[in-house]
ROVEXMI-319877 format. One record per atom (N, C-alpha, C): x, y, z; atom name; chain. Coordinates in pm, whole numbers. Example, Ala and Ser with C-alpha at 12.3 -4.5 7.8 and 13.67 -1.06 7.14 Angstrom:
2
- x|y|z|at|ch
- 1319|-569|780|N|A
- 1230|-450|780|CA|A
- 1320|-330|780|C|A
- 1285|-225|708|N|A
- 1367|-106|714|CA|A
- 1290|3|787|C|A
END
This chain:
285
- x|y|z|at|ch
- 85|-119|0|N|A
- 0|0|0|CA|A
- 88|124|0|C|A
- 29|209|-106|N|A
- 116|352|-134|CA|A
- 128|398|46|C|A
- 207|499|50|N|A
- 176|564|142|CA|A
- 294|684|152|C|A
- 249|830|168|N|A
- 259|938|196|CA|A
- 313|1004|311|C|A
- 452|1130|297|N|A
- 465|1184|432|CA|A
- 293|1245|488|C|A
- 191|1286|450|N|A
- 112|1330|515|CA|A
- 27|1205|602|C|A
- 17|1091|491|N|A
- -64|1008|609|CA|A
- 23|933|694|C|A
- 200|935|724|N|A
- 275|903|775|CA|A
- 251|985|900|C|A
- 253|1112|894|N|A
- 227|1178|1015|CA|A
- 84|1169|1042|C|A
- 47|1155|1024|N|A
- -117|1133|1044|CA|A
- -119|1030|1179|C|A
- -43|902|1094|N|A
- -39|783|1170|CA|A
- 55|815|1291|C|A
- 174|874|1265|N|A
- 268|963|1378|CA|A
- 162|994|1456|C|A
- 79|1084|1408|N|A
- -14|1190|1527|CA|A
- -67|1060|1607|C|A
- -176|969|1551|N|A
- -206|858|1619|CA|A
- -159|790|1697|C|A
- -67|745|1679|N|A
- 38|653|1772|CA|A
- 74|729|1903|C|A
- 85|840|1895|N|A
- 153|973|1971|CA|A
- 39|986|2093|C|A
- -97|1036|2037|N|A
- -234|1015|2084|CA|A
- -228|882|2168|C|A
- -230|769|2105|N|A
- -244|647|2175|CA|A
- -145|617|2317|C|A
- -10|668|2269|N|A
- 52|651|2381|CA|A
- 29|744|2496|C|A
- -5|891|2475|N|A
- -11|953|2549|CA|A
- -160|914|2675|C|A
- -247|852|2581|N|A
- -334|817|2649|CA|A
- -311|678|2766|C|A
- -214|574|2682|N|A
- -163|468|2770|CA|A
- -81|527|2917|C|A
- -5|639|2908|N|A
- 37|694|3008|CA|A
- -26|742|3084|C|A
- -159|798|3057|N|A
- -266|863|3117|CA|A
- -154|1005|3172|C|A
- -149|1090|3058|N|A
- -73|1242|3066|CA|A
- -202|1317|2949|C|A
- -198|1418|2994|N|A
- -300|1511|2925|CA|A
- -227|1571|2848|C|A
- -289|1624|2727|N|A
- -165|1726|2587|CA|A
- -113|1834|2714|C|A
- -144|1878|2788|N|A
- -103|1991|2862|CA|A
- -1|1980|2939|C|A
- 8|1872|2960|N|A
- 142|1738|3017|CA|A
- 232|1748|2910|C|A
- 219|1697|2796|N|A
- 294|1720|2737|CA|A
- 333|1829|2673|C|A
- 241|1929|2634|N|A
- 296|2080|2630|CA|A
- 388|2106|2706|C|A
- 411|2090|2863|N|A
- 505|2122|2954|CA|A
- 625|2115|2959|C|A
- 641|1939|2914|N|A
- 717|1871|2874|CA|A
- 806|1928|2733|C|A
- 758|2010|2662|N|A
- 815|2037|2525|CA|A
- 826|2185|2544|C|A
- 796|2263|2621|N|A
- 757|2393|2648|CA|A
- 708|2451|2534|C|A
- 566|2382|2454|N|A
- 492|2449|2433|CA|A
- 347|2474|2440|C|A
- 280|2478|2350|N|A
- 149|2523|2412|CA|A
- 40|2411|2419|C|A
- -64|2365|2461|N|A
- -119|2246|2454|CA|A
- -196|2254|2304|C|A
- -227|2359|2247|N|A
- -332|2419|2074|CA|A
- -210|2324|2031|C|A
- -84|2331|2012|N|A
- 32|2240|1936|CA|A
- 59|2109|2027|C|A
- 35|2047|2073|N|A
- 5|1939|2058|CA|A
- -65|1839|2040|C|A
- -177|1913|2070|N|A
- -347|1907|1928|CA|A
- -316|1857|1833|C|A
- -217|1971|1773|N|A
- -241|1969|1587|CA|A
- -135|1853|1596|C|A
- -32|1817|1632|N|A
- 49|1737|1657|CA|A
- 2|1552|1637|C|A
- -111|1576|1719|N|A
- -165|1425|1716|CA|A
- -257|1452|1626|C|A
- -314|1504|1598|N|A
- -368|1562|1465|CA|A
- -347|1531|1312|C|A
- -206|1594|1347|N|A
- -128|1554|1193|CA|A
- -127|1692|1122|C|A
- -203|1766|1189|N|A
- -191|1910|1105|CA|A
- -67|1934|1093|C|A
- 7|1942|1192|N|A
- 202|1989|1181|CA|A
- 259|1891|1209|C|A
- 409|1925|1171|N|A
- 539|1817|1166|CA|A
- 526|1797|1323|C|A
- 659|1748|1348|N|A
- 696|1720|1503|CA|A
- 842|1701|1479|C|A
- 916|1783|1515|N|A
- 1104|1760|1545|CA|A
- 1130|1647|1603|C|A
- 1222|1532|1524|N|A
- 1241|1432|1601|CA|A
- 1305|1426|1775|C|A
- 1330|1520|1812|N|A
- 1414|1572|1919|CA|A
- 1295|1579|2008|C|A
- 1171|1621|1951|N|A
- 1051|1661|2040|CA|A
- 960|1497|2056|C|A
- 952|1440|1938|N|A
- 955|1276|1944|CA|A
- 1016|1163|2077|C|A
- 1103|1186|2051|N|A
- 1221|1159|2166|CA|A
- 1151|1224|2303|C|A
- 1147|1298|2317|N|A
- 1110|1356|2466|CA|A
- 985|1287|2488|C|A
- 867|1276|2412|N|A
- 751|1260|2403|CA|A
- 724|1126|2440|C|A
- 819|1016|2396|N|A
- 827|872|2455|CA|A
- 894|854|2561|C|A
- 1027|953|2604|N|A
- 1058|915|2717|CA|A
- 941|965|2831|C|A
- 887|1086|2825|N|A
- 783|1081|2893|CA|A
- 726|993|2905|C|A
- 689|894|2791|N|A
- 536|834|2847|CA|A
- 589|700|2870|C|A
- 738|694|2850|N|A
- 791|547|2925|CA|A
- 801|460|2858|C|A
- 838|482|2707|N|A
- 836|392|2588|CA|A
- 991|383|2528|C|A
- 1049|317|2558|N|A
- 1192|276|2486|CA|A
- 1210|98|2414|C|A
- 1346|87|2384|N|A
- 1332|-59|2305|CA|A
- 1208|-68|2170|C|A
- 1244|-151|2131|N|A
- 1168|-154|1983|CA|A
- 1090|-84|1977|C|A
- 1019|-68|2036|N|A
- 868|48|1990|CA|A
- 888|153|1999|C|A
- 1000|226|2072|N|A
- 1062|341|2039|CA|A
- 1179|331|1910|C|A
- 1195|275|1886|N|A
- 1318|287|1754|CA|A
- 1152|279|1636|C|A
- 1073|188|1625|N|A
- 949|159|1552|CA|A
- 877|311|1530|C|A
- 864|390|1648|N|A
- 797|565|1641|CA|A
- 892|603|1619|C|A
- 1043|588|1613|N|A
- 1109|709|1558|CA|A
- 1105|672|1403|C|A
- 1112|565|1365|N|A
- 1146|514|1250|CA|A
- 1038|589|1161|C|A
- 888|617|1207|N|A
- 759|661|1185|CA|A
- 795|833|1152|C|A
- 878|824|1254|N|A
- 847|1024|1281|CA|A
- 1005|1052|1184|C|A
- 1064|968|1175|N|A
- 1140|1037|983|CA|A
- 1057|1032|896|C|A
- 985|900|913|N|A
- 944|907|733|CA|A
- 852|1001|716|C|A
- 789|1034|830|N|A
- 658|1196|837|CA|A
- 759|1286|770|C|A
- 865|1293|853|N|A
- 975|1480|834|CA|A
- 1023|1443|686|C|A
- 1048|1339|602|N|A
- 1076|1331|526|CA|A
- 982|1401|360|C|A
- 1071|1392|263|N|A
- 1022|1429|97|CA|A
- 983|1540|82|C|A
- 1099|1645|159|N|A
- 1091|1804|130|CA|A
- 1077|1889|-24|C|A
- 943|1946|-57|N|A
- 948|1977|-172|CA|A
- 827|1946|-259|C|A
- 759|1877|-217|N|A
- 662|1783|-264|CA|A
- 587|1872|-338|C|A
- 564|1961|-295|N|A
- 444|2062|-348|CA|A
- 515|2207|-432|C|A
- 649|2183|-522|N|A
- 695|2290|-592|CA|A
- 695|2217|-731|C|A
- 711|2310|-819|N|A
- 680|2303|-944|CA|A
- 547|2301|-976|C|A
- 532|2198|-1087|N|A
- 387|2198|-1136|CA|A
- 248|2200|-1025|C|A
- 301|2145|-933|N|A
- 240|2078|-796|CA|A
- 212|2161|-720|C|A
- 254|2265|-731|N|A
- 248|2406|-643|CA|A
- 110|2467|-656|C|A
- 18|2455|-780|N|A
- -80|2509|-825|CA|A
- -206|2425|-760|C|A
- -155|2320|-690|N|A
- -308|2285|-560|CA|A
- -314|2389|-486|C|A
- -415|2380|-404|N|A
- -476|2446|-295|CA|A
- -419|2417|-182|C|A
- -355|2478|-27|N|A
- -287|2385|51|CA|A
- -413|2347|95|C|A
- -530|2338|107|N|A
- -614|2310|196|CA|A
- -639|2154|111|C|A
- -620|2154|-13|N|A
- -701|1980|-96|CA|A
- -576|1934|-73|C|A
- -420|1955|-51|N|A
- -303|1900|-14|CA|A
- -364|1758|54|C|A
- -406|1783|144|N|A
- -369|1666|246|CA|A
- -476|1581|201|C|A
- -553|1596|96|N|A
- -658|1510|37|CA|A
- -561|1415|-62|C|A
- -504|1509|-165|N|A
- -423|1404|-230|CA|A
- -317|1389|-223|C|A
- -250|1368|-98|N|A
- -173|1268|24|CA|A
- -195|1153|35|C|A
- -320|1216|102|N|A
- -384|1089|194|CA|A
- -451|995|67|C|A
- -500|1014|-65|N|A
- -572|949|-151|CA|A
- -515|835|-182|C|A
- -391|869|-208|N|A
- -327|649|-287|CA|A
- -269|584|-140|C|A
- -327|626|-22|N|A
- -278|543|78|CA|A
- -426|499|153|C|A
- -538|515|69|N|A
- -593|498|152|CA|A
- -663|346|130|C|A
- -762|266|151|N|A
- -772|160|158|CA|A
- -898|134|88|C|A
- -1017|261|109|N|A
- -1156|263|31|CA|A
- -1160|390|48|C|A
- -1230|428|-83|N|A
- -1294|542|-110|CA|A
- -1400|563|-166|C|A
- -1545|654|-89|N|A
- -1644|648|-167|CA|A
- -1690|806|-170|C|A
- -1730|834|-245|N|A
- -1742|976|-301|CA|A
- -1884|967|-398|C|A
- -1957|1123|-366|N|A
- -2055|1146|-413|CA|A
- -2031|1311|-462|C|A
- -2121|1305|-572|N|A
- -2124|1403|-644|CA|A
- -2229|1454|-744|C|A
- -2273|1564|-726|N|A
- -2384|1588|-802|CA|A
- -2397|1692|-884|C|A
- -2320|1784|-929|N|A
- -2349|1855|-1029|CA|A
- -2216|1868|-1143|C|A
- -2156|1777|-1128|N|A
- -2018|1759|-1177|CA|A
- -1918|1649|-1164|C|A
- -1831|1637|-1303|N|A
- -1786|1503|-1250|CA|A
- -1676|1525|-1145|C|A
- -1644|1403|-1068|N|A
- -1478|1411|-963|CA|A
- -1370|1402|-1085|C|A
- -1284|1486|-1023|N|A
- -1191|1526|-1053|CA|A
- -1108|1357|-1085|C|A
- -1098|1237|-1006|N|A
- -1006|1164|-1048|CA|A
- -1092|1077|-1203|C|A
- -1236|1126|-1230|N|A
- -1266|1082|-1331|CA|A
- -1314|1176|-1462|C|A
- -1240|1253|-1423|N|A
- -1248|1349|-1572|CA|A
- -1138|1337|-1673|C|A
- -1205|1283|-1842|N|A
- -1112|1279|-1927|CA|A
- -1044|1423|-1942|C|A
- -950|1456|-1997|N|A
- -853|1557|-2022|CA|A
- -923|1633|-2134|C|A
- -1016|1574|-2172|N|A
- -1106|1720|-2282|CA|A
- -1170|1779|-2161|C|A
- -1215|1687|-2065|N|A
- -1367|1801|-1971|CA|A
- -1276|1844|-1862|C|A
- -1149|1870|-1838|N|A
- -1038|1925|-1761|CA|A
- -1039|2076|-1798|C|A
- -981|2050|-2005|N|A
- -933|2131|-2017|CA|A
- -1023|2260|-2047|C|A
- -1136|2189|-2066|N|A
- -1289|2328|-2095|CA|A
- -1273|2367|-1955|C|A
- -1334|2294|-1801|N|A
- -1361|2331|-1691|CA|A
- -1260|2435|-1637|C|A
- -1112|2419|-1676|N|A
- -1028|2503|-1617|CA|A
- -1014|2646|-1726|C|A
- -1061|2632|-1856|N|A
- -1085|2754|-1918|CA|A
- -1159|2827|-1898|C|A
- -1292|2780|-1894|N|A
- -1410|2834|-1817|CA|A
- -1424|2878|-1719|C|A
- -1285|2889|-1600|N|A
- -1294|2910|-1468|CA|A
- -1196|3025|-1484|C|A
- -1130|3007|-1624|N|A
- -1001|3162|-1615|CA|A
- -933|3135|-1546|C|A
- -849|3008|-1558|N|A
- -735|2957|-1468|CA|A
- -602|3040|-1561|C|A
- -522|3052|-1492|N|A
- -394|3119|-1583|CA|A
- -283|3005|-1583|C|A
- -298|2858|-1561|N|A
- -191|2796|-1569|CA|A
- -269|2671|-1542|C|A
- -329|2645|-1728|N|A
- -408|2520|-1704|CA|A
- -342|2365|-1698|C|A
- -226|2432|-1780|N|A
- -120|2329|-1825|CA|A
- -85|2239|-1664|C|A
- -51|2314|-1622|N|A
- 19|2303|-1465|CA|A
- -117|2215|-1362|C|A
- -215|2232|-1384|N|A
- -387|2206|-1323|CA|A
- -376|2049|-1367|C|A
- -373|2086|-1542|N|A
- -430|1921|-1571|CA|A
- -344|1818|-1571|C|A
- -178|1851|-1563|N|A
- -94|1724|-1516|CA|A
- -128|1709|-1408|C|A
- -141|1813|-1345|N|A
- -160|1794|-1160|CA|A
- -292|1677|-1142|C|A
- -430|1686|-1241|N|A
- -512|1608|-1170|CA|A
- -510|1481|-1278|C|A
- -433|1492|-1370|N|A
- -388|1397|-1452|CA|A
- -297|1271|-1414|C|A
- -257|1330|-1283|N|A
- -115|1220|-1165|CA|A
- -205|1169|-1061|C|A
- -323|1255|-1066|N|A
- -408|1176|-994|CA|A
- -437|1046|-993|C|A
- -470|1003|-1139|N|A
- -534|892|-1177|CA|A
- -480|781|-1188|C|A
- -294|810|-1154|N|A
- -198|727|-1092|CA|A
- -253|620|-986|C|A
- -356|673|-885|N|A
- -426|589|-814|CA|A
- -455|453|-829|C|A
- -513|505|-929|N|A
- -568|323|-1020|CA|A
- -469|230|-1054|C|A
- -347|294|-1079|N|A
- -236|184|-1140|CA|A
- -160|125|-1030|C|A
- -179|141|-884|N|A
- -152|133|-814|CA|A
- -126|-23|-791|C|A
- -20|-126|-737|N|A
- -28|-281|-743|CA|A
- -172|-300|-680|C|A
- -209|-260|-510|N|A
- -340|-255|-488|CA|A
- -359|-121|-426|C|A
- -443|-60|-534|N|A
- -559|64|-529|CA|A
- -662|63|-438|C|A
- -683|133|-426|N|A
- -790|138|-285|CA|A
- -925|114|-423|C|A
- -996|44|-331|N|A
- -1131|29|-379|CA|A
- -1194|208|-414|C|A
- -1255|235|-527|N|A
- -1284|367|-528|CA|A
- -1412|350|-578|C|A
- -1534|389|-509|N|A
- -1661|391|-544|CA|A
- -1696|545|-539|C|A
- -1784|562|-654|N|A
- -1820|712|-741|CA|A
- -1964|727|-735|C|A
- -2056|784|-677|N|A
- -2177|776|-695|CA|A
- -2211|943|-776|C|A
- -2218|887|-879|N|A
- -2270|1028|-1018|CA|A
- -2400|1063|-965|C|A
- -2471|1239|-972|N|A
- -2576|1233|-1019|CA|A
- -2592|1232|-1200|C|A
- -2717|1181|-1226|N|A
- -2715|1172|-1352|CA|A
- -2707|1385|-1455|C|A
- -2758|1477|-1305|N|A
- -2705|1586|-1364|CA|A
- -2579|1602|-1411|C|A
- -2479|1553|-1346|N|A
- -2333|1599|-1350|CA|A
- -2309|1573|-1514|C|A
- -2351|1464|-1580|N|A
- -2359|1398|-1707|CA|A
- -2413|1484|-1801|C|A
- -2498|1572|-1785|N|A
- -2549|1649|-1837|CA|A
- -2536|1799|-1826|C|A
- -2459|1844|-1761|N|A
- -2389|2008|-1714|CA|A
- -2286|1954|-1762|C|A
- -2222|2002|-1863|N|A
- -2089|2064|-1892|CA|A
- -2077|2201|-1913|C|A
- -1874|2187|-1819|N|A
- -1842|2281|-1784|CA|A
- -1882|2412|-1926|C|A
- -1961|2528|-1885|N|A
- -1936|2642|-1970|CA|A
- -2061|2649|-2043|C|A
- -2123|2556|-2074|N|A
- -2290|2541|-2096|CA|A
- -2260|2377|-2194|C|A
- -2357|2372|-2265|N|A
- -2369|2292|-2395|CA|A
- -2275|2240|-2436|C|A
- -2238|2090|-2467|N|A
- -2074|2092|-2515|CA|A
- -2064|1916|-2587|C|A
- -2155|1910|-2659|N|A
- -2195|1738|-2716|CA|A
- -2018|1681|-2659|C|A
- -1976|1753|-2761|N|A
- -1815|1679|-2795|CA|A
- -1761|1632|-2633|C|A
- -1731|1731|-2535|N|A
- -1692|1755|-2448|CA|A
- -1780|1639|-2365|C|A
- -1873|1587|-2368|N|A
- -1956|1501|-2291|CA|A
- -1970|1361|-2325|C|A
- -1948|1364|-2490|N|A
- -1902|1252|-2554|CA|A
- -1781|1178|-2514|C|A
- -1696|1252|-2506|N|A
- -1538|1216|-2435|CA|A
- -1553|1174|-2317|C|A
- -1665|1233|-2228|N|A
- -1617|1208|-2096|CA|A
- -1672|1106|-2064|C|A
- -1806|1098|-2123|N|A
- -1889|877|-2107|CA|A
- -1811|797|-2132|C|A
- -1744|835|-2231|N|A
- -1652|723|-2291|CA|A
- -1556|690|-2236|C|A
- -1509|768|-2152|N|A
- -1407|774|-2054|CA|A
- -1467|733|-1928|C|A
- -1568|743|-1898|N|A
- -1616|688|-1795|CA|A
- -1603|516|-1790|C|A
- -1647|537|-1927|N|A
- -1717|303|-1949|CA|A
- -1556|269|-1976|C|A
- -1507|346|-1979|N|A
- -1320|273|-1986|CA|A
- -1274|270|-1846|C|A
- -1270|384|-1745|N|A
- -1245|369|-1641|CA|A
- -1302|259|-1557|C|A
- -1442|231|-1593|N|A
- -1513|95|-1518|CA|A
- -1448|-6|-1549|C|A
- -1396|-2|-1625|N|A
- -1318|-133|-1628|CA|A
- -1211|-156|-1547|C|A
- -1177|-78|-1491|N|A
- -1036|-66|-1400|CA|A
- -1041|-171|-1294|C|A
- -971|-199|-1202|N|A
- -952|-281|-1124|CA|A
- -989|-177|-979|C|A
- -1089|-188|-908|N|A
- -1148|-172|-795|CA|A
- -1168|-21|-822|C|A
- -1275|-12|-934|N|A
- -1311|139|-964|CA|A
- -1461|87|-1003|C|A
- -1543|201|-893|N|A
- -1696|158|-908|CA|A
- -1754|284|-969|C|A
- -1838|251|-1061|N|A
- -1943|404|-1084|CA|A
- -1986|360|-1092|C|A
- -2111|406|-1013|N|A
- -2281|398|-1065|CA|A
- -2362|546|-1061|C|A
- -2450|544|-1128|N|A
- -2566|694|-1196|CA|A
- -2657|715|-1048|C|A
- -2640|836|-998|N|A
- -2758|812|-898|CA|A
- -2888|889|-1023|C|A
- -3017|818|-1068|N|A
- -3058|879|-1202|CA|A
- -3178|1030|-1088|C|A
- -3259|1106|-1188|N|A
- -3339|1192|-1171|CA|A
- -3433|1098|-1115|C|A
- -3500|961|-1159|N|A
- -3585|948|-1100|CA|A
- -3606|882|-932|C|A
- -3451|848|-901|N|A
- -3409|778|-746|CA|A
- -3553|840|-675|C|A
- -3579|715|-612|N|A
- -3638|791|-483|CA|A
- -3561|816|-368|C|A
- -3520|942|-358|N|A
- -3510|1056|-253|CA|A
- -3532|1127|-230|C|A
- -3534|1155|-64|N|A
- -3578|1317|-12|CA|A
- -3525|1400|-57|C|A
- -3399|1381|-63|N|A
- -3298|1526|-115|CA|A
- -3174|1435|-132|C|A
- -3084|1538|-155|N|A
- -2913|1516|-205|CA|A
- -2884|1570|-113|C|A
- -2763|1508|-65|N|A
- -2711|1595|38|CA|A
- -2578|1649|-82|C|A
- -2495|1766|12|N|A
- -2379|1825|-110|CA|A
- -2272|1731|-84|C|A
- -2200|1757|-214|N|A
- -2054|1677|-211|CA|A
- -2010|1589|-104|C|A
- -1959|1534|-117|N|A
- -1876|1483|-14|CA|A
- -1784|1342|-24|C|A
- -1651|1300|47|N|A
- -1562|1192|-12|CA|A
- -1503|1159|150|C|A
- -1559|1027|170|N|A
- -1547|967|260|CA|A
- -1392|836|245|C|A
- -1308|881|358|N|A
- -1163|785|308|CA|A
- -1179|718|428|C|A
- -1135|601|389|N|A
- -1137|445|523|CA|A
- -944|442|484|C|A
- -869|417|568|N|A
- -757|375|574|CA|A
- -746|248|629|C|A
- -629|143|613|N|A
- -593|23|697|CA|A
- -486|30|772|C|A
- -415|163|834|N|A
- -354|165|962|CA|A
- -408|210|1051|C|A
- -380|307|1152|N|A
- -421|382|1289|CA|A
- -457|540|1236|C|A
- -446|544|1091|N|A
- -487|660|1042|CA|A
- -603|637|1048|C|A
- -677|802|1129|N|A
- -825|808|1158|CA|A
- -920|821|978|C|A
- -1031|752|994|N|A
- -1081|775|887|CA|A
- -1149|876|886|C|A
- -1194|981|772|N|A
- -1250|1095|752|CA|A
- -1311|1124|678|C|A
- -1404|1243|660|N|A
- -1452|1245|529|CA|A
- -1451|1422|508|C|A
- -1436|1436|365|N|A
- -1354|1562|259|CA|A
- -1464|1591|260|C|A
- -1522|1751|266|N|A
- -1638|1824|217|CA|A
- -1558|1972|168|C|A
- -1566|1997|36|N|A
- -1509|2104|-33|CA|A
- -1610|2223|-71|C|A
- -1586|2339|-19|N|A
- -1667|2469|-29|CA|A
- -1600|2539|-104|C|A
- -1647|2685|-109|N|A
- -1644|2781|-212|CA|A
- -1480|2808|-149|C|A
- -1490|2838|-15|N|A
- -1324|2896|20|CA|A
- -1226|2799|54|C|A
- -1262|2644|24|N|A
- -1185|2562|109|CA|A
- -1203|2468|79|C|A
- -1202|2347|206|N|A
- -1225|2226|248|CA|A
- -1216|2181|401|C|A
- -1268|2089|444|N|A
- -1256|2043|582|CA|A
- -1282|1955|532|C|A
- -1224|1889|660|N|A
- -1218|1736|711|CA|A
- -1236|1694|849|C|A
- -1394|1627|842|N|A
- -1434|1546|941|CA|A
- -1329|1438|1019|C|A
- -1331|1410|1104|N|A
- -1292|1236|1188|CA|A
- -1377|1223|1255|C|A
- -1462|1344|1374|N|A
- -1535|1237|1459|CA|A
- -1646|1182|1437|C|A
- -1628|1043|1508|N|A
- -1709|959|1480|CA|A
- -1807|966|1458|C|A
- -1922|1052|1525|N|A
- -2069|1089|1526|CA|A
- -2106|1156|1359|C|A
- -1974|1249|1334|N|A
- -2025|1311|1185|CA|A
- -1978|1238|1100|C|A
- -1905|1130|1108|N|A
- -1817|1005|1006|CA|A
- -1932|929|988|C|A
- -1979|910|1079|N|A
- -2144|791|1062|CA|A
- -2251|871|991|C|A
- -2276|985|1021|N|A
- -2369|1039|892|CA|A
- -2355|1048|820|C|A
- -2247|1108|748|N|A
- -2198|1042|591|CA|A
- -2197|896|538|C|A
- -2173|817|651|N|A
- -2175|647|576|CA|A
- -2282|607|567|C|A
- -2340|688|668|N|A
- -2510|649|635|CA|A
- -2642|732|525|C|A
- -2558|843|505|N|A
- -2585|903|370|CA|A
- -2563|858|248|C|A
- -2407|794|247|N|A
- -2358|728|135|CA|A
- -2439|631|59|C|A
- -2462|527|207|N|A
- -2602|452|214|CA|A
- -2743|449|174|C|A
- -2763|568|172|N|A
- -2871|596|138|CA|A
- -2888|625|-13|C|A
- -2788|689|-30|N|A
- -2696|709|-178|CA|A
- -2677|580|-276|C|A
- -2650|529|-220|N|A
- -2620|349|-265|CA|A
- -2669|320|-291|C|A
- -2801|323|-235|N|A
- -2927|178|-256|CA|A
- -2998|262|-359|C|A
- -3024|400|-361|N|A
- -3108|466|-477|CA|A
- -3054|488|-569|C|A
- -2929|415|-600|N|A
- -2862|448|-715|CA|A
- -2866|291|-792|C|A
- -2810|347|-935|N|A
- -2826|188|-1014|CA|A
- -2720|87|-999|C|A
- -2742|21|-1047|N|A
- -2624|-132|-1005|CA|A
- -2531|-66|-1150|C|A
- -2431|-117|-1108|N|A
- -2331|-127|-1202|CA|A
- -2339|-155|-1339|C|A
- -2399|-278|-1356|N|A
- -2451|-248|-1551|CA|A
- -2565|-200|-1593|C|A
- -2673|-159|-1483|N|A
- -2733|-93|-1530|CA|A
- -2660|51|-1583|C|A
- -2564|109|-1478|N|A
- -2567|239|-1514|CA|A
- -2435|238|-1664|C|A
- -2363|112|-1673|N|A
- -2250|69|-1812|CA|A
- -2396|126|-1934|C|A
- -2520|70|-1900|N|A
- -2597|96|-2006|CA|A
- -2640|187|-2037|C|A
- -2679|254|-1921|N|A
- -2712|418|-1935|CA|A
- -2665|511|-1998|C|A
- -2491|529|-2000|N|A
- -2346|582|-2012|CA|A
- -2382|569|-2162|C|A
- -2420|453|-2206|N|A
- -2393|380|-2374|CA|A
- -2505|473|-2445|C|A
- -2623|447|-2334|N|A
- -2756|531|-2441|CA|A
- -2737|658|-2463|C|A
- -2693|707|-2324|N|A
- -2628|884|-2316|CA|A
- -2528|926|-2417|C|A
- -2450|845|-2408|N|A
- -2316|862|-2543|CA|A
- -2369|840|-2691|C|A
- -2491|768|-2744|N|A
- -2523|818|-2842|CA|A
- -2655|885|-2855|C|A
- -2697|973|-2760|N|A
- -2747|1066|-2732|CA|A
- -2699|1182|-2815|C|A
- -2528|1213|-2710|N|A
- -2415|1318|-2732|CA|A
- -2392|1269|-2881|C|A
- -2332|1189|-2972|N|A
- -2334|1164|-3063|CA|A
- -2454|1219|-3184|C|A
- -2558|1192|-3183|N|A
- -2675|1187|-3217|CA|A
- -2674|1406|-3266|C|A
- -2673|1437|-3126|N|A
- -2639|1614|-3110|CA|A
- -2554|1676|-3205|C|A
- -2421|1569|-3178|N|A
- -2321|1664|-3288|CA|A
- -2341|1602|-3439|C|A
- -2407|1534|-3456|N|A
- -2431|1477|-3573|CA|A
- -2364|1443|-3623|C|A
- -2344|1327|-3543|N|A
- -2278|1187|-3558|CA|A
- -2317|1039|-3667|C|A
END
């Protein structure tokens, strides 16, 4: 399984958390201990910030951890401080806030994601990239679409995290900028190729599902270490990310709900087929 300095520290933060709790010492304990503030050792077990291996070190002798499992957390808290740079060049043109999304993405174990007025980004062919980022008046599209173009690295992965996609059937039908046969043609087709992938799910949630409502966006990640699972909700200025448990379960149980009103898998291979010579049909094909 891939794995990332961000979900390395992630798992750092965890382990860190866990022990501190086996010691029964409060972050404020250990703030003391490091002379700093207890808000940073929050983010610390967190994963929001690094941690100086020097501050590592203190942090286990506090809580009374030496011999293998201390050489095992330090071994943890390089590979976090490690792969300075990650985010210059082409790579520079993310957001720091979606950073730690596609980090954490090829390490994670399942992924299920919903979406409704547009396709996800790891399943857009490179025609509906390059309209969406024109249409948005990006000044460095070039730099955008390798960036979400390395995305899709995911899939080639030896084992890829299971990635389940729940479409609304709007998203299929809004392209970016208005009207765009060609542009929509490409992207079905690219869709019924991607289904073929190895642990890549789409299915159509259609107009007629019975549901109350849609809830907005949202991309729920399961990991298979001590990395907490979470789920991505992306706004106009940002993104956050859920862990606790209480708001992690309404999303899985949204997803859920999402799931069952959506079509099975060849139903929606068929849908994709009728829609694509639909788009065909338009440009006069």
């Amino acid at each position: 399984m891939a794995s990332t300095v961000t979900s390395r520290r992630k798992q750092l933060g965890n382990e860190l958390r866990h022990a501190r709790q086996a010691a029964k010492m409060t972050q404020q304990q250990v703030a003391d201990v490091l002379g700093c503030t207890q808000g940073k050792v929050n983010k610390i077990e967190s994963g929001a910030v690094g941690v100086k291996l020097g501050d590592v070190r203190s942090m286990l002798e506090a809580f009374g951890i030496n011999g293998d499992e201390s050489e095992t957390l330090m071994s943890l808290a390089r590979a976090a401080a490690g792969q300075r740079g990650a985010w210059s060049g082409y790579r520079s043109v993310v957001p720091h806030w979606f950073r730690t999304f596609t980090d954490l993405e090829p390490a994670a174990v399942e992924i299920m994601t919903w979406h409704g007025e547009r396709i996800p980004g790891p399943l857009q062919s490179e025609h509906y990239m390059l309209k969406q980022f024109t249409e948005f008046g990006a000044t460095d599209v070039t730099s955008l679409v390798r960036n979400r173009l390395d995305r899709k690295s995911v899939f080639d992965q030896p084992q890829p995290p299971y990635y389940r996609f729940i479409v609304s059937e709007a998203a299929l039908h809004r392209a970016p900028g208005g009207q765009a046969p060609a542009v929509m043609l490409d992207q079905i087709e690219h869709l019924l190729e991607l289904d073929r992938r190895q642990r890549v799910y789409i299915h159509v949630l259609p107009f007629a599902a019975r549901l109350a409502a849609v809830p907005n966006d949202f991309t729920i990640m399961r990991f298979p270490d001590r990395t907490r699972d979470f789920v991505y909700i992306e706004h106009s200025a940002g993104g956050i990310y859920l862990d606790d448990q209480k708001d992690f379960q309404l999303f899985v149980d949204a997803w859920d709900r999402l799931r069952g009103a959506a079509m099975e898998r060849q139903d929606t291979r068929q849908f994709l087929k009728g829609l694509a010579d639909k788009y065909r049909v338009a440009m006069g094909a």
